[in-house]
C-alpha positions as CSV (number, residue, x, y, z in Angstrom):
1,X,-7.6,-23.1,-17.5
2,X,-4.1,-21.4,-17.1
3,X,-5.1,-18.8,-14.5
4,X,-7.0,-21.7,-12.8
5,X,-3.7,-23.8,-12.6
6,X,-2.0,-20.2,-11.9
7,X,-4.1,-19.7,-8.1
8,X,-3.8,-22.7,-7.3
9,X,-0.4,-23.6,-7.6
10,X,-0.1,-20.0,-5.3
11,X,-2.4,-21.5,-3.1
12,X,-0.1,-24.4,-2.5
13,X,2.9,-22.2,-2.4
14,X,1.1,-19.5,0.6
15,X,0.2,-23.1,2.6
16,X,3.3,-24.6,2.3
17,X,5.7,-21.0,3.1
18,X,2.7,-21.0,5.8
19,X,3.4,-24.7,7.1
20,X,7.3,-24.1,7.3
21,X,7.2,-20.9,9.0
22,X,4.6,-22.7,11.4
23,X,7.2,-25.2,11.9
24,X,10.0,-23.4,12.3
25,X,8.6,-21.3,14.7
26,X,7.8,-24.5,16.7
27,X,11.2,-25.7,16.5
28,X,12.8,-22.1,17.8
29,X,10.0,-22.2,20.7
30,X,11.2,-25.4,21.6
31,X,14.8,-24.2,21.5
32,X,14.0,-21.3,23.9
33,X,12.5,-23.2,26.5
């Protein structure tokens, strides 16, 4: 039940870092053009 919780909170956390550094890298490609 724990470890359960445990992955998928990491899960969540790896997709979100994942979605900001997506974003981010959008916004600083944007910049450069």
């Amino acid at each position: 039940m724990l470890s359960t919780l445990f992955f998928s909170s990491m899960r969540q956390t790896s997709a979100l870092r994942k979605y900001r550094a997506e974003k981010t890298a959008n916004v600083d490609f944007t910049l450069w053009k």
